[in-house]
N, CA, C and O atoms as a GROMACS GRO file, in nm:
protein
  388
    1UNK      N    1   6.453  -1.210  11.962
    1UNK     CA    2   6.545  -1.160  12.062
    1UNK      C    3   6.674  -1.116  11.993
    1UNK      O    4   6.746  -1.192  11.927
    2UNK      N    5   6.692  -1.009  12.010
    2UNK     CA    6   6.882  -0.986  12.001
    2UNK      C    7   6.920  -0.990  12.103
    2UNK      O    8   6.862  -0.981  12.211
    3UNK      N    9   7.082  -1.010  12.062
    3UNK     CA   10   7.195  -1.068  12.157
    3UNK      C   11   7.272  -0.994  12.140
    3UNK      O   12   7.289  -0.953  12.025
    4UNK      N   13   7.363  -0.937  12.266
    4UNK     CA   14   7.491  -0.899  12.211
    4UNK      C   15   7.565  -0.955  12.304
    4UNK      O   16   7.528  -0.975  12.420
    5UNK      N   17   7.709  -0.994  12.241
    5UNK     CA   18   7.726  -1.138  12.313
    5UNK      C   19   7.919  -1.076  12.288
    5UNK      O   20   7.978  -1.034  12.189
    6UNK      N   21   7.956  -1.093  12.407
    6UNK     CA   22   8.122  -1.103  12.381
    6UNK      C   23   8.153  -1.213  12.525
    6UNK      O   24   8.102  -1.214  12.638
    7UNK      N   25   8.246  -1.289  12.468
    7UNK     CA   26   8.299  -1.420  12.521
    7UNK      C   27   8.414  -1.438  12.601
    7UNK      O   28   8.472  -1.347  12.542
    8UNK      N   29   8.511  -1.482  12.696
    8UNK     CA   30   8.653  -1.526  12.698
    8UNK      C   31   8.626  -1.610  12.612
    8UNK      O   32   8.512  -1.649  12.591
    9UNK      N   33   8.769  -1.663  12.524
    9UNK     CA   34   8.813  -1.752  12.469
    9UNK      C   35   8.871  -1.902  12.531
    9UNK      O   36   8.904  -1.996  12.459
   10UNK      N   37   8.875  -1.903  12.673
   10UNK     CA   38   8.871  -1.996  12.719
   10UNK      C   39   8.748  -2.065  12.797
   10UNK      O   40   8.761  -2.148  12.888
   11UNK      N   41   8.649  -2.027  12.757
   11UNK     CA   42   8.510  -2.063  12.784
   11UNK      C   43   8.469  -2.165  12.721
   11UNK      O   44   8.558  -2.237  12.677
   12UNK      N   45   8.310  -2.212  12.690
   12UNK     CA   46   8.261  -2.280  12.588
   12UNK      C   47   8.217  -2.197  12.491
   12UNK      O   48   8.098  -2.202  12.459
   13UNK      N   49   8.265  -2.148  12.456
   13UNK     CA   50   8.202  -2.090  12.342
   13UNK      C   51   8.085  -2.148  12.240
   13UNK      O   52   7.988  -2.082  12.202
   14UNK      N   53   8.119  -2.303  12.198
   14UNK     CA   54   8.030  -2.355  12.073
   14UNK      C   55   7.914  -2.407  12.188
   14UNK      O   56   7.814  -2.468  12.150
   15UNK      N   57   7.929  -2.387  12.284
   15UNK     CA   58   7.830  -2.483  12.338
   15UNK      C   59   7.697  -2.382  12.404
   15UNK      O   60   7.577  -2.406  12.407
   16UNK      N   61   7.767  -2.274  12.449
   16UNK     CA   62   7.707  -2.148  12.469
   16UNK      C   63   7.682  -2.124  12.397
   16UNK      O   64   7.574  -2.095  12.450
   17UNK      N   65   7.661  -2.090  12.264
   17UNK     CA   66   7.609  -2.080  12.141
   17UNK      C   67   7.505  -2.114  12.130
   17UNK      O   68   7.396  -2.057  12.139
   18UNK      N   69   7.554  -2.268  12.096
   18UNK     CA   70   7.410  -2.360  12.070
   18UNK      C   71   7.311  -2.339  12.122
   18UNK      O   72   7.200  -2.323  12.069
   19UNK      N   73   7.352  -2.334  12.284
   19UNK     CA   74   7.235  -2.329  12.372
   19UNK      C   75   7.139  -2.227  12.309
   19UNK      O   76   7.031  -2.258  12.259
   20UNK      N   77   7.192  -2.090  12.318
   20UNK     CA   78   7.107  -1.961  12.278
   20UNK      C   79   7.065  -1.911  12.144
   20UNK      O   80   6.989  -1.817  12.119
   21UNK      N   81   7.158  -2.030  12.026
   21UNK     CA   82   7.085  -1.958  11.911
   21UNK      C   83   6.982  -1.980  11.885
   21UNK      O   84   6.924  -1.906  11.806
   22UNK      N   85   6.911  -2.106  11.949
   22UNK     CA   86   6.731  -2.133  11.898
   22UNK      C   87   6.621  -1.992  11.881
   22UNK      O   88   6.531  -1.968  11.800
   23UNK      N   89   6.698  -1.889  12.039
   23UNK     CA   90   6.609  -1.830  12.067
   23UNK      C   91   6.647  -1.663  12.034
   23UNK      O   92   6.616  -1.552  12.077
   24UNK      N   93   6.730  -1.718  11.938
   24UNK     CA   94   6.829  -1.528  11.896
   24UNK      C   95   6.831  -1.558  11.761
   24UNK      O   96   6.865  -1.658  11.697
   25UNK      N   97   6.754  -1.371  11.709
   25UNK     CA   98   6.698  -1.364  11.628
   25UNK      C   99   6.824  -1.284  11.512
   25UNK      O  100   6.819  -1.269  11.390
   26UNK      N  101   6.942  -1.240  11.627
   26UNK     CA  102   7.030  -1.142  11.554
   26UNK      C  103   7.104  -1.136  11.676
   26UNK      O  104   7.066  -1.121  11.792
   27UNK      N  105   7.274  -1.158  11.600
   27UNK     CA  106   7.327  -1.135  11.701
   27UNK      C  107   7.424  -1.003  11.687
   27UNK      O  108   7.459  -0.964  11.575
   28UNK      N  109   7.464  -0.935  11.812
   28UNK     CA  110   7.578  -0.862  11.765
   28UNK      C  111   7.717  -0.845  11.829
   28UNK      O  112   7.733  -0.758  11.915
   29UNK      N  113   7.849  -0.952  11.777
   29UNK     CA  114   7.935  -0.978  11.862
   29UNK      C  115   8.046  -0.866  11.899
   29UNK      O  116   8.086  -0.777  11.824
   30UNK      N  117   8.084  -0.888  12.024
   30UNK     CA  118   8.188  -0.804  12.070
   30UNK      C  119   8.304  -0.851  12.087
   30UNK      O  120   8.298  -0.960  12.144
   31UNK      N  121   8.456  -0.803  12.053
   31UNK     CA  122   8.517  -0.841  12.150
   31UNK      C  123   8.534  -0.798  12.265
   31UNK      O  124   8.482  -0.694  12.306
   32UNK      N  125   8.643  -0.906  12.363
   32UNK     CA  126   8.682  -0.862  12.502
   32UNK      C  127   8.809  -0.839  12.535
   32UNK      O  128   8.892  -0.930  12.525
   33UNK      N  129   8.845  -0.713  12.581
   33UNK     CA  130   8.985  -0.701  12.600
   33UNK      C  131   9.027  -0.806  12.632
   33UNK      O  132   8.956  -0.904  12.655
   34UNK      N  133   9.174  -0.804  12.640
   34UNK     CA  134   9.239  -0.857  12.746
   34UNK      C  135   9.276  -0.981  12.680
   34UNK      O  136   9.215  -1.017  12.580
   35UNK      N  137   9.412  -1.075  12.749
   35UNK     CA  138   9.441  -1.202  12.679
   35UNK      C  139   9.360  -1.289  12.687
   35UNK      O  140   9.373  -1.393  12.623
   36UNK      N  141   9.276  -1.271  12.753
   36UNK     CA  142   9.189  -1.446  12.741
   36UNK      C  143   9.048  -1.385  12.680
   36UNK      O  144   8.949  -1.454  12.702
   37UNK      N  145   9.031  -1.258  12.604
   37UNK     CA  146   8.888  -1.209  12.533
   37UNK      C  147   8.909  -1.274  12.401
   37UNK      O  148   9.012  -1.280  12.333
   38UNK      N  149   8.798  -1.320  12.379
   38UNK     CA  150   8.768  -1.367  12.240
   38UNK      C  151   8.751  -1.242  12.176
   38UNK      O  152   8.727  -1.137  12.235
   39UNK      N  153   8.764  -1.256  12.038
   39UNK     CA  154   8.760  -1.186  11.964
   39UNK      C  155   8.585  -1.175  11.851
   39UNK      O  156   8.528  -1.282  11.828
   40UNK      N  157   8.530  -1.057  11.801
   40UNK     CA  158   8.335  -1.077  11.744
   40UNK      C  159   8.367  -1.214  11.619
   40UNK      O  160   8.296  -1.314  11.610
   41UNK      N  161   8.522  -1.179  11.509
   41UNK     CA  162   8.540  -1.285  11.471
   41UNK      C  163   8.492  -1.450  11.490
   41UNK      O  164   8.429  -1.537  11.430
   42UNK      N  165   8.570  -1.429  11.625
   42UNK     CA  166   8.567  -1.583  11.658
   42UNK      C  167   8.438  -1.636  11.705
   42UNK      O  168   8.420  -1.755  11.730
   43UNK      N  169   8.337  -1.535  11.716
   43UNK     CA  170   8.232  -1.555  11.765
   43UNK      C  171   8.145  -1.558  11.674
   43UNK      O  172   8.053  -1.632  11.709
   44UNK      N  173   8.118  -1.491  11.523
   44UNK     CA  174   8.065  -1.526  11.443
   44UNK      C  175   8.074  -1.621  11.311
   44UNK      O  176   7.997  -1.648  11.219
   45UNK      N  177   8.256  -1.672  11.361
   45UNK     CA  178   8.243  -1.837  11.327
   45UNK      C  179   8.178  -1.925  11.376
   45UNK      O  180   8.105  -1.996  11.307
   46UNK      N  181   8.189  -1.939  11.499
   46UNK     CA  182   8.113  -2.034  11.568
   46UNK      C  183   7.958  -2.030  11.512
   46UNK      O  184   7.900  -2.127  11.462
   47UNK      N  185   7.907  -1.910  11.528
   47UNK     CA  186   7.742  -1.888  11.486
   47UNK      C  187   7.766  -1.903  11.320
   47UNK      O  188   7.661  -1.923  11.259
   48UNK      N  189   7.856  -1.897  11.257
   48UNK     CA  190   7.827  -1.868  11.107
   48UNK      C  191   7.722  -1.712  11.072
   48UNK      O  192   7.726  -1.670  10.957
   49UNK      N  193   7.674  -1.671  11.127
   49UNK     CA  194   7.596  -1.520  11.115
   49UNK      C  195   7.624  -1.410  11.236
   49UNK      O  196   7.715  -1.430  11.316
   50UNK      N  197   7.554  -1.311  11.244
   50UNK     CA  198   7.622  -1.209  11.333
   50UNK      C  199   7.684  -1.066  11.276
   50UNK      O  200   7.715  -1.053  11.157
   51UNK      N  201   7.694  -0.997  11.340
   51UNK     CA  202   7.747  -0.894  11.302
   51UNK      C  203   7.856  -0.836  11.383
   51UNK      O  204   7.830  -0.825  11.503
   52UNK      N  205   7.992  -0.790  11.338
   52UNK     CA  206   8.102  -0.781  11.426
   52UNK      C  207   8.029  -0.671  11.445
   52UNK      O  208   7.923  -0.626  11.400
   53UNK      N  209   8.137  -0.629  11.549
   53UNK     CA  210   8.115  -0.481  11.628
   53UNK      C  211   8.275  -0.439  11.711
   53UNK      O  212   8.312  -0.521  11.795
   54UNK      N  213   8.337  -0.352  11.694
   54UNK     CA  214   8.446  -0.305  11.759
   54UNK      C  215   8.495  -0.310  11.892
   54UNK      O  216   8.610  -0.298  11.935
   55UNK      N  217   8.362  -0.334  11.965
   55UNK     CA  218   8.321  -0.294  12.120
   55UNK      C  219   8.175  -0.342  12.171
   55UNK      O  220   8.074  -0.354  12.102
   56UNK      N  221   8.191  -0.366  12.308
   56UNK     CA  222   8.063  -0.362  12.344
   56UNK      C  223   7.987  -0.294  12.360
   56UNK      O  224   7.870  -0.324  12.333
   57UNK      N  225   8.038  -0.114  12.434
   57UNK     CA  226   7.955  -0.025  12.369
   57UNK      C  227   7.904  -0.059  12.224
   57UNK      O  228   7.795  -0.111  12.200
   58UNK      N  229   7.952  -0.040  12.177
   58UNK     CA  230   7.876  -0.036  11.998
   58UNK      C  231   7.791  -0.128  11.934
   58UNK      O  232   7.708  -0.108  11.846
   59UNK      N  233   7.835  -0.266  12.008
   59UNK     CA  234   7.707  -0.370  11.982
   59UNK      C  235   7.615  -0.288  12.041
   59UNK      O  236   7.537  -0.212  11.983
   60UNK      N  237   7.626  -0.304  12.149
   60UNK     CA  238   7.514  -0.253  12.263
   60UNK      C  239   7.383  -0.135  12.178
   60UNK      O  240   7.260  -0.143  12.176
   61UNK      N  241   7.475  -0.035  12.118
   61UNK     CA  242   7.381   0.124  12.112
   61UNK      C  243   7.330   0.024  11.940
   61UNK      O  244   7.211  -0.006  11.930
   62UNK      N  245   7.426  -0.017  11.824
   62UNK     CA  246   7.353  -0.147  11.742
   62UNK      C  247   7.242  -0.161  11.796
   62UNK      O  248   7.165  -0.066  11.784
   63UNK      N  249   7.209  -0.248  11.852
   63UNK     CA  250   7.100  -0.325  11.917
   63UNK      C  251   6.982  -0.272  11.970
   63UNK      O  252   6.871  -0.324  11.959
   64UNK      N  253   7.012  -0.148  12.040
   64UNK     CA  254   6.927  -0.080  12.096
   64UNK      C  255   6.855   0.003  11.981
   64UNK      O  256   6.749   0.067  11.986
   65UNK      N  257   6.927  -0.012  11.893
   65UNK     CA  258   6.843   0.122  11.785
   65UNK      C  259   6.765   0.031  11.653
   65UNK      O  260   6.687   0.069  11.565
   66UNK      N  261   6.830  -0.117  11.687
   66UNK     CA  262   6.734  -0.219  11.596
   66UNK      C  263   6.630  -0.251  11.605
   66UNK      O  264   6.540  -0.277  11.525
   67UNK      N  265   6.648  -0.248  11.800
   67UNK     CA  266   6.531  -0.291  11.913
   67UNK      C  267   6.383  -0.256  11.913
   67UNK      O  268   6.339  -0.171  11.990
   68UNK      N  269   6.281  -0.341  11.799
   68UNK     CA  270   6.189  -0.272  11.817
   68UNK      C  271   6.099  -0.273  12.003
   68UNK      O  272   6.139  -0.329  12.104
   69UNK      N  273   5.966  -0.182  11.982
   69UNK     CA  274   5.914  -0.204  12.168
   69UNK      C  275   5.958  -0.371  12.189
   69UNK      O  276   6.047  -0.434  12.246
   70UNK      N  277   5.863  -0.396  12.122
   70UNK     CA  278   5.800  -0.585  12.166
   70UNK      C  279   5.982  -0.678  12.163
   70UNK      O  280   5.994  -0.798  12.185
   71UNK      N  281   6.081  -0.600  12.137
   71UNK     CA  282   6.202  -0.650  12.155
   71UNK      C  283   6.256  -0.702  12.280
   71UNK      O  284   6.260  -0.615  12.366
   72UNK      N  285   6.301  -0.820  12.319
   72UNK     CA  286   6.395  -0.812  12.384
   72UNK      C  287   6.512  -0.789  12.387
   72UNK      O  288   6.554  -0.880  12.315
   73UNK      N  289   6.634  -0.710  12.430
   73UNK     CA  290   6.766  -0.740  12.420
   73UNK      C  291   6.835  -0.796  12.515
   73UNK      O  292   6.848  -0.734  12.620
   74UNK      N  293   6.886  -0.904  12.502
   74UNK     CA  294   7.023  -0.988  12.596
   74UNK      C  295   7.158  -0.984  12.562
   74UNK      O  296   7.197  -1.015  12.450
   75UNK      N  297   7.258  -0.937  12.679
   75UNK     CA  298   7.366  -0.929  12.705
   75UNK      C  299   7.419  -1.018  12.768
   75UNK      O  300   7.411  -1.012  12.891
   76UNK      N  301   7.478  -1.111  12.715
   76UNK     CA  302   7.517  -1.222  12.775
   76UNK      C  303   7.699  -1.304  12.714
   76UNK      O  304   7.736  -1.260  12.605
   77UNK      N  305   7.741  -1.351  12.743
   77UNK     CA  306   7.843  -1.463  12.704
   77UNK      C  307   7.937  -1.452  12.857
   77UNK      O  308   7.988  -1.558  12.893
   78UNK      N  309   7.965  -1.315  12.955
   78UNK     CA  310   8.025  -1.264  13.036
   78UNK      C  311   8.012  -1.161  13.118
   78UNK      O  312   7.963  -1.053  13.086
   79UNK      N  313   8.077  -1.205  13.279
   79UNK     CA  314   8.051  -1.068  13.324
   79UNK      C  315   8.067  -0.940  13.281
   79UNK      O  316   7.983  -0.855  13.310
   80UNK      N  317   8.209  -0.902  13.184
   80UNK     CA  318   8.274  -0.831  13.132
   80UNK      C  319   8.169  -0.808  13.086
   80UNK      O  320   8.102  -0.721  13.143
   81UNK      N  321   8.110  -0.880  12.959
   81UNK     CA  322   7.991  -0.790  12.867
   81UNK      C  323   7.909  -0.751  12.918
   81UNK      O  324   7.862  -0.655  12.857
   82UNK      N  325   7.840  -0.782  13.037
   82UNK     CA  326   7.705  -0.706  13.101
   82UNK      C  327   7.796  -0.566  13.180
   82UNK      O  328   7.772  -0.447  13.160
   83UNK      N  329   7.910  -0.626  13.277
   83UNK     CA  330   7.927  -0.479  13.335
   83UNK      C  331   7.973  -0.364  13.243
   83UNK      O  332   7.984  -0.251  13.290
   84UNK      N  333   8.006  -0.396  13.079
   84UNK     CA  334   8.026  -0.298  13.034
   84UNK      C  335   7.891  -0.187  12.982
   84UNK      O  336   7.865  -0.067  12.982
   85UNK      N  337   7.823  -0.325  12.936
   85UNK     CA  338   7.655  -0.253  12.925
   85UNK      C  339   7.610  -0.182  13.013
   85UNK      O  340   7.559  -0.072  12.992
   86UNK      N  341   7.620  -0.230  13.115
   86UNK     CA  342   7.585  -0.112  13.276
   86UNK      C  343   7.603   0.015  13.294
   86UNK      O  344   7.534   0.113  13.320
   87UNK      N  345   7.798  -0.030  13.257
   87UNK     CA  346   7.851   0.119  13.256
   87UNK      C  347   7.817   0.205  13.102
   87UNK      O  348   7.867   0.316  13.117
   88UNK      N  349   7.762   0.198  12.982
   88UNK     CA  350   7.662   0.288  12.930
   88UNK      C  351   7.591   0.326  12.971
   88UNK      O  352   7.587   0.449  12.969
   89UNK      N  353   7.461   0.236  13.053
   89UNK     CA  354   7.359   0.277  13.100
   89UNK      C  355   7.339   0.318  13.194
   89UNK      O  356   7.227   0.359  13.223
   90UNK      N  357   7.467   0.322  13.294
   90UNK     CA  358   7.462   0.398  13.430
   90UNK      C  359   7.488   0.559  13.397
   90UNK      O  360   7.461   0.665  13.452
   91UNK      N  361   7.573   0.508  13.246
   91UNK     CA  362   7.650   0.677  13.225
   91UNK      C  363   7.560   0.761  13.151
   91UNK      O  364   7.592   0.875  13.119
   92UNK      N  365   7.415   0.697  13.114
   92UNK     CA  366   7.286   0.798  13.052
   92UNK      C  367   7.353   0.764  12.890
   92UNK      O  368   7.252   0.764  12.820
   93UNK      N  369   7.426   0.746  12.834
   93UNK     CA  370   7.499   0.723  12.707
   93UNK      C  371   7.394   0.718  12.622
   93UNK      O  372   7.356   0.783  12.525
   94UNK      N  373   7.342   0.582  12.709
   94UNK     CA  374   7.200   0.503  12.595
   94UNK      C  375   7.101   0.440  12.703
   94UNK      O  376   7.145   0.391  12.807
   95UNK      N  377   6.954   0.446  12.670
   95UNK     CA  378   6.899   0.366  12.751
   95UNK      C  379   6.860   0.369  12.898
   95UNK      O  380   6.765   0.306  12.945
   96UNK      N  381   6.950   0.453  12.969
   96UNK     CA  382   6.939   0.490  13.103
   96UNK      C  383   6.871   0.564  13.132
   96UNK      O  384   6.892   0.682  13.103
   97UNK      N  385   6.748   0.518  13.211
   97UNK     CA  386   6.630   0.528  13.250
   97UNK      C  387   6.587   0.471  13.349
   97UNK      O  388   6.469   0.485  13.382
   0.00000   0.00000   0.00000
């Protein structure tokens, strides 16, 4: 499975982690605007691996082009990170189908 994963910083972060790294094969972190967004940094301390990314667009289209068929991809840590994925895929960008 890949992940692309952006967080608030006032969340659980290490614990949310844990939970999902058993089953994530590659992650690719984002940050999240705004004062309470974590930063891909702070997120691939916690994991120790990962790959920053500027944006969630950019994890996102990352991921999708790593993505083999038999892939899953998950967007997860926040609402923020899924509704931004949406708004790619609503906008035909990537993926929208």
């Amino acid at each position: 499975m890949l992940a692309v994963i952006g967080m608030l910083h006032d969340k659980d972060i290490a614990g949310t982690l844990a939970n999902l790294a058993p089953e994530v094969d590659a992650w690719y972190c984002a940050p999240l605007e705004g004062p309470r967004g974590a930063t891909a940094e702070q997120l691939v301390e916690h994991l120790r691996c990962g790959t920053v990314y500027s944006s969630v667009a950019q994890a996102w289209r990352a991921a999708m082009a790593d993505a083999k068929v038999e892939d899953t991809v998950l967007v997860c840590g926040s609402f923020h990170t899924v509704a931004q994925v949406m708004e790619e895929i609503d906008a035909g960008r990537i993926g929208g189908e």
